[in-house]
N, C-alpha and C positions, 0 to 999 in steps of 0.2 A: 484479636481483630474480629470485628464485625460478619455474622455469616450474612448473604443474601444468595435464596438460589429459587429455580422454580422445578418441580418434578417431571413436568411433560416433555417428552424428549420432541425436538423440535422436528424431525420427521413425523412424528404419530400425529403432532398438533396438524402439519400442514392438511396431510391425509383426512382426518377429521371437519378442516374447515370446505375442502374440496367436499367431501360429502354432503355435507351441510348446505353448503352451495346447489350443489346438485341438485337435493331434494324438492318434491313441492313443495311448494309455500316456505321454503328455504328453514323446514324444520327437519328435524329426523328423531326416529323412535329410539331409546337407547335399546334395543336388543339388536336392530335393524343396525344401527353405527357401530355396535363391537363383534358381529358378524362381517363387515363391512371390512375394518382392520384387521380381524384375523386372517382374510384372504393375501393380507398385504404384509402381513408380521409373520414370523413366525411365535413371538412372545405365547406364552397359555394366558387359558381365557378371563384369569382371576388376575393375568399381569394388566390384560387389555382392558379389564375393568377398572386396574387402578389408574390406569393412565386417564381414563374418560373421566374419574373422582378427582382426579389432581387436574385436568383442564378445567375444572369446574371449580376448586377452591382458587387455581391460579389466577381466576375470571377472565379464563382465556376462551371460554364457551361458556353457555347460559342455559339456566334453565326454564324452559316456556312457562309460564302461570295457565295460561289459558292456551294450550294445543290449538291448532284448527284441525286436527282430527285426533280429538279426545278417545283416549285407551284408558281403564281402569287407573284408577287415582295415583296406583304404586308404579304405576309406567312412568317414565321420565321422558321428557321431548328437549333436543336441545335444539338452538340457534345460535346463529353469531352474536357477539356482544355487542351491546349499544353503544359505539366508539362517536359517537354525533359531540360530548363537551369532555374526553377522554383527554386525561393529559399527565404527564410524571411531575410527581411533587418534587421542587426545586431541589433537595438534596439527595433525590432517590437515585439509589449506583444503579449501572447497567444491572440485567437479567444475568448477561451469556458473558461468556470467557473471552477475553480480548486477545486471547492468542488462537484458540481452536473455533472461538464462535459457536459455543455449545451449551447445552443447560448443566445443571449440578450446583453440587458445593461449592462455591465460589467466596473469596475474598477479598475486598475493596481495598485497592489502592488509598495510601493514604492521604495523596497528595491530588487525587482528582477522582470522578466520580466510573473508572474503568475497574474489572472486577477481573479476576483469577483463579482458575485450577493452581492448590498447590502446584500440581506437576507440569503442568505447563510451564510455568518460568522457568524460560530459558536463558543459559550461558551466553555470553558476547560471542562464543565460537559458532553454536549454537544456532544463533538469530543469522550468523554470515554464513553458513550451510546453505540455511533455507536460502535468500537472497542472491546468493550462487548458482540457485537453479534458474532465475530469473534473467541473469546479468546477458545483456545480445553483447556479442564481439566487438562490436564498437567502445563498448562501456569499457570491456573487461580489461584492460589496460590500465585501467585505475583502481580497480574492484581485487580484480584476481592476485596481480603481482603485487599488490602492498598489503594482500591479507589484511588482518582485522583493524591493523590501524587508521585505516580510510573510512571506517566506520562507528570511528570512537567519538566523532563529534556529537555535541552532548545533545537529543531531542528524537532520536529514532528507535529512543528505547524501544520496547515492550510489543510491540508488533509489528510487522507489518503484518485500479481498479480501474476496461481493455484500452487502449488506445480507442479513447471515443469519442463522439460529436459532441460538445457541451454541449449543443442545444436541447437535447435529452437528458429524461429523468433515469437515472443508470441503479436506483438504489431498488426498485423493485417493478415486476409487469404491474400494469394496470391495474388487473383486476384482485391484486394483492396487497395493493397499496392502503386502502382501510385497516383490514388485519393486522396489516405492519405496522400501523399505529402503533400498537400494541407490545410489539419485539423492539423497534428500536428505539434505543434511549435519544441519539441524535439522529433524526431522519432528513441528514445531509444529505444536498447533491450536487454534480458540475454543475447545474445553475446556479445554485447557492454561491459556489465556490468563484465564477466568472462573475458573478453579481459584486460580493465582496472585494474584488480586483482591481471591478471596474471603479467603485466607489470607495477603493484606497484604504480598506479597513483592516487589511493588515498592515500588523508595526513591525511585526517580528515575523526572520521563516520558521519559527516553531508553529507559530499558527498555522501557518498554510498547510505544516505537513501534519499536524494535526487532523486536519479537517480532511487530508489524501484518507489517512488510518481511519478515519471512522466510515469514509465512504467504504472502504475494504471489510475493514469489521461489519456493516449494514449488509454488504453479498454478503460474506462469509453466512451470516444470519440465515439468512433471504433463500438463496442458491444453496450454500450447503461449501465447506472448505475444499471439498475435491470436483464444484462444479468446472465447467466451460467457464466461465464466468468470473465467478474465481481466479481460477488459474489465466486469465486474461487482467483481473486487475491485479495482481502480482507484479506483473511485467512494468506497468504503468506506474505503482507504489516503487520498484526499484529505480524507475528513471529519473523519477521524482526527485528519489532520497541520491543519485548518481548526481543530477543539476543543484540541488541543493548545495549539495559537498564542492561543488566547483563555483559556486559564485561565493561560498564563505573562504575558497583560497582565494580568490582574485575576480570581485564582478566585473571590474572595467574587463579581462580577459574573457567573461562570460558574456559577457553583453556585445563585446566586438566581435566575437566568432559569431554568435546567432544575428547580428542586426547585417554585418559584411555592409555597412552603410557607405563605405570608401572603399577602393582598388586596393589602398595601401594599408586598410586596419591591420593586419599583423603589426604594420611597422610603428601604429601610433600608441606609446608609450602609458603605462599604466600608473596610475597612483599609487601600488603597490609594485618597488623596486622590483624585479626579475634579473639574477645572475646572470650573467652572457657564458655563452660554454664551447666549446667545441667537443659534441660528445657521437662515440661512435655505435651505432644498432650491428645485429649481427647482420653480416650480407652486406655492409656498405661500410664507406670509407669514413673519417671523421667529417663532423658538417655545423653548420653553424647554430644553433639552437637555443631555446629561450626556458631558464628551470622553472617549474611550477610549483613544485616541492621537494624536497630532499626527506624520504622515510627511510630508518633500517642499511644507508650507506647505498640504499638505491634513485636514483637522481629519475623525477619525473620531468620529461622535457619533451619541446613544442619545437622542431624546426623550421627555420627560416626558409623558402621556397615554395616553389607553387602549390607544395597538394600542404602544408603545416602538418606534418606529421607528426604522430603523439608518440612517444614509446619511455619503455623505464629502462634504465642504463645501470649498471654497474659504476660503481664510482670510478673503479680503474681505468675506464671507457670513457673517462669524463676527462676533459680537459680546459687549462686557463681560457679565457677567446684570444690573448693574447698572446699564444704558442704560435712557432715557427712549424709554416704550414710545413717545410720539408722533414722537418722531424718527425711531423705527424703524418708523414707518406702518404699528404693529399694532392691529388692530381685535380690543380684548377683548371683542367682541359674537361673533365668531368661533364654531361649535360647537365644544365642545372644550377652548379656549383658558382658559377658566375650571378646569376640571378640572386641564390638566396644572400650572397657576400652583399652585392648592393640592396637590399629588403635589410640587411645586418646593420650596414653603412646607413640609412634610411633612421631607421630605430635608434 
């Protein structure tokens, strides 16, 4: 397999371009810029050299022709690169590791232009670790108790950005946005992605959550894997891939819960049959409920009544809808229980 990798480790780069920025006339002297990172590094000073030689072959920095404050000929001046008609050739794979968002030795997928640390590719248990750190209690009722099989649908491979304003560019600050030219291979953003939505140009939800993963992989870049930032699109990447998984079991059920367009959506019927059940959670009596999925002989289900509560049941907990309620030692004096029978009845 194909290597592609770049040597400048992407903290020295940024360090580097901040300097350069800084400077007058937005040039700096090479002895002046690896005095500048050894303050900031602890690398030695023949590593910080090669770091400044490898931003230079990467053409991630340049070298001045004509300084405007010329030092003997063997002095080197650098500046930022001329990114004005900069652009990735059509089948050029990313730089950075699509799991850690790092430089190195890297290896292109084969099947699209995303690249890899052998050791980064991670296990299905693995990728549901990380994602686990993610998951708010709401979610985790789908996530946690059905383990890895709620995560086996096929499109979230290979990786997984904060609950934020579309109307913001979220993939990098302002003033880093040129440079970023340069690091990322897709320089998506929520606008891109609203834009796209709005003009219907997804066909498929692999797209969409595509385009989630590369705005996470662009921070990862950008920010750094352990930023604020980061760790804020995490959260946002797991919601995603939590909504996804629920409108490929049942969008009519995904679409009625979020639009609540009628008093009685619970009750109005989906195109995708749902088992009727009478199943019991811990702490309550049996109740009337609606299955969403059955993984593992544990029954995922939506109760009929006012608040539609989610919970996963035990099969043995699980009952025909058609059981005699005194066998099942329900008390229709119950608050409640009157209510969700007619929303049942309804349905």
């Amino acid at each position: 397999m194909e290597r592609y990798h770049r040597q400048t480790p992407l903290k020295v780069l940024k360090s580097m371009w901040l300097a350069i920025r800084e400077s007058n006339g937005q040039e700096i002297e090479h002895t002046r810029l690896v005095k500048q990172l050894q303050k900031i590094f602890t690398s030695a000073g023949d590593q910080i050299e090669s770091y400044v030689t490898n931003a230079v072959v990467d053409n991630l920095i340049q070298v001045v022709d004509n300084p405007k404050r010329p030092k003997p000929k063997s002095v080197y001046h650098y500046t930022l690169p001329d990114i004005t008609d900069f652009s990735f050739p059509e089948e050029h794979p990313d730089f950075y590791c699509y799991e850690c968002h790092l430089e190195g030795n890297v290896q292109k997928c084969t099947d699209c232009l995303r690249v890899f640390h052998r050791e980064c590719v991670k296990t299905l248990t693995e990728k549901h670790a990380k994602l686990e750190e993610y998951v708010t209690n709401y979610k985790r009722v789908n996530i946690s108790d059905f383990g890895l099989v709620a995560f086996s649908a096929p499109t979230v491979a290979n990786v997984v950005t904060p609950p934020v304003d579309a109307n913001e560019n979220h993939t990098a600050p302002s003033d880093e946005v040129p440079a970023a030219k340069l690091l990322l291979r897709r320089p998506i953003s929520m606008d891109t992605i609203q834009q796209k939505i709005e003009d219907s140009k997804y066909e498929r939800l692999e797209q969409f959550c595509a385009d989630i993963l590369d705005i996470a992989h662009n921070i990862g870049i950008i920010h750094g894997a352990t930023s604020l930032e980061y760790n804020a699109v995490m959260y946002f990447v797991t919601d995603c891939i939590y909504d996804l998984f629920e409108i490929r079991q049942c969008p009519d059920c995904f679409r009625h819960s979020n639009e609540k367009a009628e008093p009685d959506w619970f009750a109005r019927p989906c195109n995708t049959r749902h088992e009727l059940v009478f199943a019991k959670h811990k702490g309550y009596q049996y109740w009337p409920a609606k299955v969403i999925r059955v993984v593992n002989n544990k029954y995922d289900v939506r109760f009929f009544g006012d608040k539609h509560s989610r919970a996963v049941v035990d099969t043995a907990f699980v009952k025909p809808i058609d059981s005699d309620l005194v066998q099942l030692k329900i008390n229709p004096k119950k608050p409640g229980f009157q209510k969700s029978m007619e929303e049942l009845h309804k349905h």
